[in-house]
VEXVO-783356 format. One record per residue (C-alpha): residue number from 1; x negated, y negated, z. Coordinates in nm, 2 decimals. Layout:
<NUM, <X, Y, Z>>,
...
% end
This chain:
<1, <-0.27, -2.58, -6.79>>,
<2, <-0.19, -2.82, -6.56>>,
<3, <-0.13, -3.21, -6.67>>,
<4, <-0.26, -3.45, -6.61>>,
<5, <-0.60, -3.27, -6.69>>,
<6, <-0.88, -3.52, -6.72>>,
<7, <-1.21, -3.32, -6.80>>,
<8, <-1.40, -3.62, -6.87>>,
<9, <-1.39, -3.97, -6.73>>,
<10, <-1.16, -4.15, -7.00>>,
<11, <-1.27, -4.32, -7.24>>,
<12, <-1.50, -4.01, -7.34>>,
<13, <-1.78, -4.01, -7.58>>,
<14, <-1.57, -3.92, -7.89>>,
<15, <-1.27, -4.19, -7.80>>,
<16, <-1.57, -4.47, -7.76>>,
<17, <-1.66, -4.40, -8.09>>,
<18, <-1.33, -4.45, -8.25>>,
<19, <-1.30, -4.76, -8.03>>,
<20, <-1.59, -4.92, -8.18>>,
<21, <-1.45, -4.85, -8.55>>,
<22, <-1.15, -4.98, -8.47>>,
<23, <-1.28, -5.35, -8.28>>,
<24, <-1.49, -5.36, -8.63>>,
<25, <-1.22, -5.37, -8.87>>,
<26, <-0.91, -5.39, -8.65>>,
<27, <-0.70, -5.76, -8.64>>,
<28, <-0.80, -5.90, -8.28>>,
<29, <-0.38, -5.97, -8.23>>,
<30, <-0.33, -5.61, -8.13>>,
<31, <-0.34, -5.61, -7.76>>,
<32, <-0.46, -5.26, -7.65>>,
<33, <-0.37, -5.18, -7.26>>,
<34, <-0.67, -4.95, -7.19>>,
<35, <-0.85, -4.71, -7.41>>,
<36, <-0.67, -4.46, -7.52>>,
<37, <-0.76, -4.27, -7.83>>,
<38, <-0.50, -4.01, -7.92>>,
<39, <-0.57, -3.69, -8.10>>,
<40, <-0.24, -3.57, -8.04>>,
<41, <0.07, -3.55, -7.86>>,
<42, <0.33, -3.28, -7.78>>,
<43, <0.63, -3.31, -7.58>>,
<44, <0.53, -3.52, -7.24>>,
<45, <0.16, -3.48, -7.33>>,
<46, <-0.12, -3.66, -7.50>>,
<47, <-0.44, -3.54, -7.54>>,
<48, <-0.73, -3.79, -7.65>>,
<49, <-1.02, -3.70, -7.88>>,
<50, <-1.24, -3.59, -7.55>>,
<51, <-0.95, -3.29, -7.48>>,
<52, <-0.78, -3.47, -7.18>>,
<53, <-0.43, -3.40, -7.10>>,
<54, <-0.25, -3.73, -7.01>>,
<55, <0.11, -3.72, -6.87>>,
<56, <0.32, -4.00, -7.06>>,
<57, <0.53, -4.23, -6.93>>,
<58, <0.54, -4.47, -7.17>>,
<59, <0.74, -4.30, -7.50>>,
<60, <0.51, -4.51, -7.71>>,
<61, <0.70, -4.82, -7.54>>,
<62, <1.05, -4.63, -7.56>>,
<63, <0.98, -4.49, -7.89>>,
<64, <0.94, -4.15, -7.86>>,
<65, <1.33, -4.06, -7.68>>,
<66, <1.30, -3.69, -7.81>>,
<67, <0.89, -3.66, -7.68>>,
<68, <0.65, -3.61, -7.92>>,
<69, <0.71, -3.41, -8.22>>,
<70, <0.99, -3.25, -8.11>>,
<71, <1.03, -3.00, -8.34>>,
<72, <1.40, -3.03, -8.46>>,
<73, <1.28, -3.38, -8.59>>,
<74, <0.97, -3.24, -8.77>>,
<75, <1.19, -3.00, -8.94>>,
<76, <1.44, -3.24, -9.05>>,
<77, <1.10, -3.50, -9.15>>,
<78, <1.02, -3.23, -9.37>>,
<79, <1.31, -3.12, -9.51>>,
<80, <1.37, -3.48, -9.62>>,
<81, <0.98, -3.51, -9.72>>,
<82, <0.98, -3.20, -9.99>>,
<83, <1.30, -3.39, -10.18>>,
<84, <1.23, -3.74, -10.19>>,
<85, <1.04, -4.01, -9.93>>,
<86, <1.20, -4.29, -10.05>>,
<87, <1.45, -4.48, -10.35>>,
<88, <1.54, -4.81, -10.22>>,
<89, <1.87, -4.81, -10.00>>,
<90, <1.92, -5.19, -10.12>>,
<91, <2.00, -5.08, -10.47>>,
<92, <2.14, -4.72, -10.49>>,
<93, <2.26, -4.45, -10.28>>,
<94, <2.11, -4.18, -10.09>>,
<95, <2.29, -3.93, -9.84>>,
<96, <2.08, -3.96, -9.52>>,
<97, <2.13, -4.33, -9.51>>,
<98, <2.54, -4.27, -9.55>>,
<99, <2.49, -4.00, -9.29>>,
<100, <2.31, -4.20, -9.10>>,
<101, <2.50, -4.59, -9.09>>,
<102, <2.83, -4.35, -9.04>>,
<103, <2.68, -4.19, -8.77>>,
<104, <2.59, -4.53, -8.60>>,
<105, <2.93, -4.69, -8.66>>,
<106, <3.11, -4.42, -8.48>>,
<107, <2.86, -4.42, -8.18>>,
<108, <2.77, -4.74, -8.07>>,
<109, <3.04, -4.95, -7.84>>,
<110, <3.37, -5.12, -7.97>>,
<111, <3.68, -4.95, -8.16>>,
<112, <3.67, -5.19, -8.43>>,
<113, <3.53, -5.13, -8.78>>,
<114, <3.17, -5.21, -8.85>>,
<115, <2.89, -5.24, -9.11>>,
<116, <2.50, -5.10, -9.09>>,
<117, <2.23, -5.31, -9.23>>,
<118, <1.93, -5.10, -9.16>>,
<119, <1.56, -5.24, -9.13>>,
<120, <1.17, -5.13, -9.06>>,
<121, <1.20, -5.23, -8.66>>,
<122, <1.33, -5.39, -8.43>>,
<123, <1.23, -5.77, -8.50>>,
<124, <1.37, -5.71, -8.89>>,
<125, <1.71, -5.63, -8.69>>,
<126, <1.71, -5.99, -8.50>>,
<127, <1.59, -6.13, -8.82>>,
<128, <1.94, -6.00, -9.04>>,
<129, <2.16, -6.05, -8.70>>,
<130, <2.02, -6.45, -8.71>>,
<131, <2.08, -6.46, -9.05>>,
<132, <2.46, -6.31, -9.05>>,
<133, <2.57, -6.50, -8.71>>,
<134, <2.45, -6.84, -8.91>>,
<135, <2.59, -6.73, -9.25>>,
<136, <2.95, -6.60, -9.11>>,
<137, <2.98, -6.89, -8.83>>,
<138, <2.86, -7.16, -9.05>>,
<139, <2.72, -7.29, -8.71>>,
<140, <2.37, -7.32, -8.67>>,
<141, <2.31, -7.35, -8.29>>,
<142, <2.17, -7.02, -8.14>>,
<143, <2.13, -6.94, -7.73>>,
<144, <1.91, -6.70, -7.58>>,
<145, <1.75, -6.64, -7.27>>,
<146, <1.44, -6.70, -7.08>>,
<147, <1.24, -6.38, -6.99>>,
<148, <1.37, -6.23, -7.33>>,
<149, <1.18, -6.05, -7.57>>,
<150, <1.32, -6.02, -7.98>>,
<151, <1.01, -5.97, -8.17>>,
<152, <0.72, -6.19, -8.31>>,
<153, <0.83, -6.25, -8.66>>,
<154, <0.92, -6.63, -8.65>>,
<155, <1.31, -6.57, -8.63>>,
<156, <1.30, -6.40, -8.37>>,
<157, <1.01, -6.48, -8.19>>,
<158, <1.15, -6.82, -8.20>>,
<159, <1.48, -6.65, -7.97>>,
<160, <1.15, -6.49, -7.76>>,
<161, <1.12, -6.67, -7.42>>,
<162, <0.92, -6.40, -7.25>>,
<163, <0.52, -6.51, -7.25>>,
<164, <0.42, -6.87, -7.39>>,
<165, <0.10, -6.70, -7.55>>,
<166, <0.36, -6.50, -7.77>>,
<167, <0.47, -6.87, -7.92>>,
<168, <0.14, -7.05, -7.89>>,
<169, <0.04, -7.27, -8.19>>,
<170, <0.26, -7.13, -8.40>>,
<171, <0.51, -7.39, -8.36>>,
<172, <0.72, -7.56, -8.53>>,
<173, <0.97, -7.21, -8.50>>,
<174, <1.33, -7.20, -8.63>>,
<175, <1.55, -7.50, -8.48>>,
<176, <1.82, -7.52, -8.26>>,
<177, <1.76, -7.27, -8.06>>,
<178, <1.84, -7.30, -7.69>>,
<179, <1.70, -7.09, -7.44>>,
<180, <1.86, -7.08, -7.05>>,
<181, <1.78, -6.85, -6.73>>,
<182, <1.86, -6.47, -6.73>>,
<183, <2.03, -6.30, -6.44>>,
<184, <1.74, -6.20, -6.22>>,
<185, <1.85, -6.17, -5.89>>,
<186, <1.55, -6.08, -5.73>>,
<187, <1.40, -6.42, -5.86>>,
<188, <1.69, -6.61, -5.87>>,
<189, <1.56, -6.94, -6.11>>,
<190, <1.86, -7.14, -5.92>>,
<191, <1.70, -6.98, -5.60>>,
<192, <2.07, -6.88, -5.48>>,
<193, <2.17, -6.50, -5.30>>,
<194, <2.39, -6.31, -5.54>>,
<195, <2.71, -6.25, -5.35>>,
<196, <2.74, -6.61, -5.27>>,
<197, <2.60, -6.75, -5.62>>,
<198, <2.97, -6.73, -5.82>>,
<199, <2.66, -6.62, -6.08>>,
<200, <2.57, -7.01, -6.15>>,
<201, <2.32, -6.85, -6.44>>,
<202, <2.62, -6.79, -6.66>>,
<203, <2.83, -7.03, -6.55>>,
<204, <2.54, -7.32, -6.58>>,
<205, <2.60, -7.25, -6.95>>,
<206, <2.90, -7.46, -7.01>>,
<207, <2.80, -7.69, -6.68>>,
<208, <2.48, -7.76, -6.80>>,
<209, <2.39, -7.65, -7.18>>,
<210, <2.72, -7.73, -7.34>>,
<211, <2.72, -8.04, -7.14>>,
<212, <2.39, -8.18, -7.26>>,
<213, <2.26, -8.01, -7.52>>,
<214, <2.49, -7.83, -7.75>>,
<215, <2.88, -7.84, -7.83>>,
<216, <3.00, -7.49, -7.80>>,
<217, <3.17, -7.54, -8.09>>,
<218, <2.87, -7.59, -8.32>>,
<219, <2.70, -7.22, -8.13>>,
<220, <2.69, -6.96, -8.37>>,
<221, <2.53, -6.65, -8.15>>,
<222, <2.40, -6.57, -7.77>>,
<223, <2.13, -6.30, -7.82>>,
<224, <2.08, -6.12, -7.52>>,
<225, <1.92, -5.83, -7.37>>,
<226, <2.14, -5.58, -7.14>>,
<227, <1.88, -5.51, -6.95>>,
<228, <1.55, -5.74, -7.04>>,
<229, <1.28, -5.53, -7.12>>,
<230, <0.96, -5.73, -7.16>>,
<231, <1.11, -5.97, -6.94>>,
<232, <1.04, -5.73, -6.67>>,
<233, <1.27, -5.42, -6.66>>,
<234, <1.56, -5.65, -6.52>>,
<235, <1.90, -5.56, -6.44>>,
<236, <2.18, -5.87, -6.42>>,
<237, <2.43, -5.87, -6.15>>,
<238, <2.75, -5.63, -6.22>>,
<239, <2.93, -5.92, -6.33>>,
<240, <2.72, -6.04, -6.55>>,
<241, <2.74, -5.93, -6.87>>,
<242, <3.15, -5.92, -6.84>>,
<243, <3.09, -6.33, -6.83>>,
<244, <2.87, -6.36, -7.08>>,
<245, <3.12, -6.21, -7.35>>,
<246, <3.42, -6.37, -7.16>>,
<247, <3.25, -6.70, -7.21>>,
<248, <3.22, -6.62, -7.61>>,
<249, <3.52, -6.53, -7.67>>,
<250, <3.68, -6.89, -7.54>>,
<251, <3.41, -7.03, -7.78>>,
<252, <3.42, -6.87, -8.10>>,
<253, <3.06, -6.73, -8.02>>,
<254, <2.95, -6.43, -8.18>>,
<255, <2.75, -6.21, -7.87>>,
<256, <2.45, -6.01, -8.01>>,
<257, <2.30, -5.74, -7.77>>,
<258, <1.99, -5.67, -7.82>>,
<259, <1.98, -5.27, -7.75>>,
<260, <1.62, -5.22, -7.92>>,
<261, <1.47, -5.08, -7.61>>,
<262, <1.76, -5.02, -7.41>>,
<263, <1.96, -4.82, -7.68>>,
<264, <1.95, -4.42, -7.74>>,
<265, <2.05, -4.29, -7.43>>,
<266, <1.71, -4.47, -7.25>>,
<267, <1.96, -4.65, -6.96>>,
<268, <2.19, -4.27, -6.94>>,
<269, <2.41, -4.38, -7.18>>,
<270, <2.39, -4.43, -7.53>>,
<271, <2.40, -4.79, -7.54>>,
<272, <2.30, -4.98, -7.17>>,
<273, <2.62, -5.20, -7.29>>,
<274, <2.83, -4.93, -7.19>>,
<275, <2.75, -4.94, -6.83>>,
<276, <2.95, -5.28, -6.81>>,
<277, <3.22, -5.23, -7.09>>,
<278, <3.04, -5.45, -7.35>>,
<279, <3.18, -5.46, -7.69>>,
<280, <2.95, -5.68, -7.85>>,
<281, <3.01, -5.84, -8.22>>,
<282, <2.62, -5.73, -8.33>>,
<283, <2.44, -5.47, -8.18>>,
<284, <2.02, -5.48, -8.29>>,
<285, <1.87, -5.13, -8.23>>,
<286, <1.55, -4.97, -8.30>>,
<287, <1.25, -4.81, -8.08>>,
<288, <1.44, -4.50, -7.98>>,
<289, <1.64, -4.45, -8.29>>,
<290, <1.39, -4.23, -8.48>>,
<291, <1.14, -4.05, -8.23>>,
<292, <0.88, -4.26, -8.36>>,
<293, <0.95, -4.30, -8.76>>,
<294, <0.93, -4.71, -8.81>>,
<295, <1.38, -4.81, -8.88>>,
<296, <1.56, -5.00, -8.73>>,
<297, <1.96, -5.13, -8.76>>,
<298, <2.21, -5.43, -8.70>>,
<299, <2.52, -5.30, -8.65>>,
<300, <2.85, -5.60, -8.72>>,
<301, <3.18, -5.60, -8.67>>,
<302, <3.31, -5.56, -8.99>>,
<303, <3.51, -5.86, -9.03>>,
<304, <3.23, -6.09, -8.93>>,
<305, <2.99, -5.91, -9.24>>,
<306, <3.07, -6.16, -9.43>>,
<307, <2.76, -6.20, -9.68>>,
<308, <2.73, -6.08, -9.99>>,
<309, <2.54, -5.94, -10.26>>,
<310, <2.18, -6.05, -10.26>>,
<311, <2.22, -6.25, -9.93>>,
<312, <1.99, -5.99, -9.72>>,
<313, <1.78, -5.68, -9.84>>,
<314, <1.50, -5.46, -9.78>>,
<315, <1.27, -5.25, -10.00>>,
<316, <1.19, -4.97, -9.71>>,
<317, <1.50, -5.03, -9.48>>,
<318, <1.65, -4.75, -9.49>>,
<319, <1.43, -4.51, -9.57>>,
<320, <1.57, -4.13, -9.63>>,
<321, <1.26, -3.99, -9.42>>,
<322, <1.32, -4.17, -9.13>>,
<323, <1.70, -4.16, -9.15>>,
<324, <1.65, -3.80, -9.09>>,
<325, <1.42, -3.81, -8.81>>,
<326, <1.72, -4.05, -8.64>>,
<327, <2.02, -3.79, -8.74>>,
<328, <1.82, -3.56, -8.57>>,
<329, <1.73, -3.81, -8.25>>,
<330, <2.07, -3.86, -8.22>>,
<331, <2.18, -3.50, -8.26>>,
<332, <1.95, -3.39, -7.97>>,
<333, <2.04, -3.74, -7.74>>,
<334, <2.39, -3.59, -7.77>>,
<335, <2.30, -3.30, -7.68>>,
<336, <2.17, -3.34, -7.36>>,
<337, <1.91, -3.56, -7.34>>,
<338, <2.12, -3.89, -7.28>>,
<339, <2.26, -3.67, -6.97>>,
<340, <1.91, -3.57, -6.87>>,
<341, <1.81, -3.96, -6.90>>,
<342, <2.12, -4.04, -6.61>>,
<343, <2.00, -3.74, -6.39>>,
<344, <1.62, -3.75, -6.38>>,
<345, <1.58, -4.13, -6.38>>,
<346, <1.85, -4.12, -6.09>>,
<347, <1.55, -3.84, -5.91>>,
<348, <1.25, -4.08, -6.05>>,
<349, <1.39, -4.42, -5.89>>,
<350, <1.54, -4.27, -5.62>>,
<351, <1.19, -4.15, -5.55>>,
<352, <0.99, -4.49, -5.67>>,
<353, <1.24, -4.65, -5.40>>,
<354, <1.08, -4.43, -5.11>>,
<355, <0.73, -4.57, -5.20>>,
<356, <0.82, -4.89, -5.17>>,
<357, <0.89, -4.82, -4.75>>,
<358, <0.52, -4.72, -4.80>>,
<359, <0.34, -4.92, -4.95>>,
<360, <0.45, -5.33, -4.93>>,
<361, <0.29, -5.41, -5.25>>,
<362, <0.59, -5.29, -5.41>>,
<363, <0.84, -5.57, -5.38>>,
<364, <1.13, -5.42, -5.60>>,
<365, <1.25, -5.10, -5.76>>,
<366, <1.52, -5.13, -6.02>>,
<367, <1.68, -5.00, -6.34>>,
<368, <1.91, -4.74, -6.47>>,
<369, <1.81, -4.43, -6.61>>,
<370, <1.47, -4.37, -6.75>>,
<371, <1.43, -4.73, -6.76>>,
<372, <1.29, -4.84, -6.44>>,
<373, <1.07, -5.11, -6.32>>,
<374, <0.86, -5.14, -6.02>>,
<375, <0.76, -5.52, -5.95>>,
<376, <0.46, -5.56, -5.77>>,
<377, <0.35, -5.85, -5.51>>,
<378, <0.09, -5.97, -5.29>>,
<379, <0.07, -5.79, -5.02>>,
<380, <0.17, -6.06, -4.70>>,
<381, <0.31, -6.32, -4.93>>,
<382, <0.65, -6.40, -5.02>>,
<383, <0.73, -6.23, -5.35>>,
<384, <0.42, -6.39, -5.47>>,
<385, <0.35, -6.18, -5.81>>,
<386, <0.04, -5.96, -5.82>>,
<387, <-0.05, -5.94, -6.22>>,
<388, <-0.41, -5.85, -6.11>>,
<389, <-0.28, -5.57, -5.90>>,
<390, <-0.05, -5.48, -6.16>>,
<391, <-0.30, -5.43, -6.46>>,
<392, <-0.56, -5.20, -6.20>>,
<393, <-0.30, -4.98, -6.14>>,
<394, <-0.22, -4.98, -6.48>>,
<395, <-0.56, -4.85, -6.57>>,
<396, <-0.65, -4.64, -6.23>>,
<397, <-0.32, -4.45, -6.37>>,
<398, <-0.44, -4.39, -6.68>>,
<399, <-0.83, -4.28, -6.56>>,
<400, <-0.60, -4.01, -6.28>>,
<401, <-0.40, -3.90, -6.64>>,
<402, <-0.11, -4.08, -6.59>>,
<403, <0.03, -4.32, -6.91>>,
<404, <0.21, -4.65, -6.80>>,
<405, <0.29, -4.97, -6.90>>,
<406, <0.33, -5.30, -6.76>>,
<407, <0.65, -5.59, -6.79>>,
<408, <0.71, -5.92, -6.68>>,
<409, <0.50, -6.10, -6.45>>,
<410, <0.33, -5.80, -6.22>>,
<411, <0.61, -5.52, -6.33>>,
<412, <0.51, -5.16, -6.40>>,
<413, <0.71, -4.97, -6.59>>,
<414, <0.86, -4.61, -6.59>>,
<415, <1.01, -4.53, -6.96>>,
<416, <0.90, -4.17, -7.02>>,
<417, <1.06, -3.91, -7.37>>,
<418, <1.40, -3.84, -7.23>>,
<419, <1.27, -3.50, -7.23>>,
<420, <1.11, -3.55, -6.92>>,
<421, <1.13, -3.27, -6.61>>,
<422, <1.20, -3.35, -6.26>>,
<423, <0.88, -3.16, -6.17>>,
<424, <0.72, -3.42, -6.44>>,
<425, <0.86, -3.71, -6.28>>,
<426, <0.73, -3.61, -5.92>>,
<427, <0.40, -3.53, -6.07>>,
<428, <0.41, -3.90, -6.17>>,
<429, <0.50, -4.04, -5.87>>,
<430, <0.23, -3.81, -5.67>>,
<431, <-0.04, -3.95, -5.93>>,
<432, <0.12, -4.34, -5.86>>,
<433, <0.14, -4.34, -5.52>>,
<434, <-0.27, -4.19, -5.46>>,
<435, <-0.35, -4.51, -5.72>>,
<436, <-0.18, -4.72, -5.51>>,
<437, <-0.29, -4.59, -5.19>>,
<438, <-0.65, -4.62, -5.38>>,
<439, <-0.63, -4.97, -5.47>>,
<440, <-0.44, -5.10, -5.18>>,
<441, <-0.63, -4.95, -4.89>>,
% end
């Protein structure tokens, strides 16, 4: 059968009924996009409790890197399941979490030695890579970036600059933290033109931050995002990045990359540092690592893992089940689907860039890989976001079959399983394009 495959105007009888349970007894903080009820979900496809087919493009927000229950991670779930689900990795030793934080040691960027804390997600990760850059540093200032998205627990949402409502009334967060613009060309916050910039949003750091805030001597960490994800799906300049850790290194400042939604081949390479070169001190991974089973990791040089015994912990970090999904992820990102990321998401822009000739509501098309965001704007204005806009396509998608998600100001974005098809991607760009030409007409 065809997909999408709507036989019934979503939400259908049986997913309104699930709804209404859920707004009875369900906290009001989860956000829901639009009314999806999922019975089930193989491969690209999700089919709600009325029997429609939906085509996904969002991975369960980059989640889901092998689709959905690829069957090479349900066999290793279950292996793992019938021996033991879980004996806390704080306190003794089990082989998939060896397998697993030697696994991640030898993949992710920089020669040098390192040491695996593992976590639940990806806002556990920011939590222990605050915690070690403070405790190994013995500084206590922190920079991050505006635009950036670490989580919501109050470490790290206090390093989260993305929405205001994310932070509201929950102040006071964790002090000295210092937040500065992010590389976003097509918005440039000094309103410059890259090319002739000299990229003043890094070097405004020691200009302006270390000149009248903070001594870079008493920074412990800049936490940043390769490629910002809630942010907007935004890609810094070429040089970018390079400065960044340039600029660390002549302070003592430990650089943290925050790979959670980029990492797991979601950019076509493992890590979206490795594009640039980047071999960061910390690296904070989670969403793809797992194919959907809730871990996470920090990943430190080894001669910064300083802290010891009792300093940080976790009762379900770790846990063997979900270790084995992620020896399984990465055994199938390995190989092939990391490649298949680089090719098809090279097809899926490529083609994303053609619409935007077609239809001037589009105002930019970026990314790498199966990470790419299409910014929307008000059609006759200068760059003039279109949020509105932006959350009607979002739903007219969904109605046609088609599963996306929105970033940023008026971004939509494309992060599909890395199993994805070419003929799957033009099929979503066939169903974006007639909601556009719907809405915009």
């Amino acid at each position: 059968m065809k997909v999408p495959h709507i036989k019934i105007k979503p939400p259908g009888p049986k997913a309104k009924e699930m709804i209404e349970r859920d707004q009875r007894y369900t906290a009001p903080a989860y956000g829901r996009v639009y009314p999806l009820a999922v019975k089930e979900g193989r491969g690209m496809v999700i089919e709600d409790l009325d029997g429609n087919l939906f085509l996904d493009f969002t991975a369960g927000i980059a989640v889901t890197a092998t689709g959905h229950s690829h069957p090479q991670v349900v066999r290793a779930i279950e292996e793992q399941a019938r021996k033991f689900l879980h004996f806390c990795g704080s306190d003794f030793y089990y082989q998939p979490m060896v397998d697993l934080v030697e696994k991640l040691s030898r993949i992710t960027p920089g020669s040098f030695p390192k040491k695996v804390f593992l976590t639940n997600s990806g806002t556990e990760a920011i939590e222990a890579a605050l915690k070690l850059a403070r405790y190994t540093t013995r500084r206590n200032h922190i920079v991050a970036f505006h635009g950036s998205f670490h989580g919501r627990t109050m470490g790290s949402l206090s390093l989260t600059a993305s929405r205001s409502s994310h932070r509201a009334y929950f102040s006071p967060l964790i002090p000295d933290i210092h937040h500065i613009a992010y590389g976003y060309c097509h918005r440039c916050p000094y309103h410059l033109t890259y090319g002739s910039c000299e990229i003043e949003c890094v070097r405004s750091i020691e200009k302006v931050l270390f000149r009248h805030e903070v001594a870079p001597q008493e920074v412990a960490a800049i936490f940043i995002e390769p490629i910002q994800g809630e942010g907007g799906y935004v890609v810094p300049p070429r040089e970018y990045l390079e400065m960044i850790s340039d600029l660390c290194k002549r302070h003592g400042i430990l650089l943290v990359a925050d790979e959670i939604q980029t990492g797991f081949g979601r950019t076509g390479k493992m890590f979206a540092c490795e594009h640039w070169g980047i071999e960061p001190d910390i690296i904070c991974v989670a969403k793809g690592i797992a194919s959907g089973l809730p871990l996470g990791a920090m990943i430190a040089r080894e001669d910064i893992s300083t802290w010891t015994r009792g300093t940080h912990g976790s009762t379900f970090g770790g846990n063997p089940v979900a270790c084995a999904a992620a020896l399984a992820t990465i055994d199938l990102l390995e190989k092939g689907l990391v490649k298949n990321a680089a090719e098809v998401g090279t097809y899926l822009k490529d083609r994303l860039a053609e619409l935007k000739k077609q239809f001037a509501v589009i105002d930019d098309v970026r990314g790498l890989g199966l990470m790419i965001g299409v910014e929307l704007a008000r059609q006759g204005s200068n760059r003039v976001p279109a949020p509105d806009v932006r959350d009607q396509v979002l739903r007219r998608a969904f109605e046609k079959g088609l599963l996306l998600l929105g970033c940023g100001e008026s971004t939509i974005r494309f992060c599909p399983p890395l199993i994805v098809s070419r003929d799957e991607a033009e099929t979503a760009v066939e169903v974006f394009a007639s909601t556009l030409k719907e809405l915009t007409a």
